[in-house]
N, C-alpha and C positions, 0 to 999 in steps of 0.2 A: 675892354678886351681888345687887345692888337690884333690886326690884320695880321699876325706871325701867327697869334695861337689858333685863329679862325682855319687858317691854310693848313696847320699842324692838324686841328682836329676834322680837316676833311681829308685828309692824307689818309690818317688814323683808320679813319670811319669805312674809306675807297679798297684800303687793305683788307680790312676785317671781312670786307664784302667778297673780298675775289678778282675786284675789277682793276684794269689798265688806265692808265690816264687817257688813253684812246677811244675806251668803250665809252668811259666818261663824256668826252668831246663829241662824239657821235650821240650819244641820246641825247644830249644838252644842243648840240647842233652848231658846235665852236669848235676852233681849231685846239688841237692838245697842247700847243703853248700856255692858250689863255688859263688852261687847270694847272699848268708847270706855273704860271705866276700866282694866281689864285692860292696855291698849295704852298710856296716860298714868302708871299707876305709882299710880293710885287705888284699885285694887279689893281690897277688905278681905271678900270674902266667901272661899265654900269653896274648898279646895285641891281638890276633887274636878273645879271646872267648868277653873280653870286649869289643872291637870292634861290636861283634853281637849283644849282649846286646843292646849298643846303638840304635843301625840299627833297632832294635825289637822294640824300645823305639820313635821310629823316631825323633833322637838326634843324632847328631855326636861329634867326639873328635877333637879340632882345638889347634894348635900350635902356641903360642903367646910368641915375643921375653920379655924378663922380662928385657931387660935395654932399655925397649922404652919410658923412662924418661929420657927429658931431664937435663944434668949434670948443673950445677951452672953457668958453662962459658957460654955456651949457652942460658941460660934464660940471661945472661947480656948483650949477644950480641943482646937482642928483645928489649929493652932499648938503645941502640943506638941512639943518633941523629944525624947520619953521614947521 
């Protein structure tokens, strides 16, 4: 998942809720840039403040292996008639 679609779905999440990107920064306790970078796919800071964001969003951040596709040999071995 890109940092684009994470900032989309806290955009998403901050609307649905009612809230300002300000009220945001106030209970999180960061300036409202760092939500404007956060929310556009910009923000290269700690994993601690995005972390709360989510938390705030009630949403979390999950880690998914990217070669959990199976390789060619392997789909031929599901074709087997042994």
């Amino acid at each position: 998942m890109s940092r684009e679609s994470i900032g989309n779905q806290l955009k998403s999440e901050r609307k649905r809720r009612g809230m300002s990107q300000n009220e945001v920064a106030i209970t999180l306790k960061t300036a409202r840039p760092r939500i404007s970078q956060i929310e556009n796919g910009r923000y290269q800071g700690s994993l601690q403040l995005l972390e709360r964001y989510l938390i705030l969003m009630g949403l979390e951040l999950t880690a998914t292996p990217t070669n959990s596709r199976p390789t060619l040999d392997e789909l031929g071995s599901v074709y087997d008639d042994d």
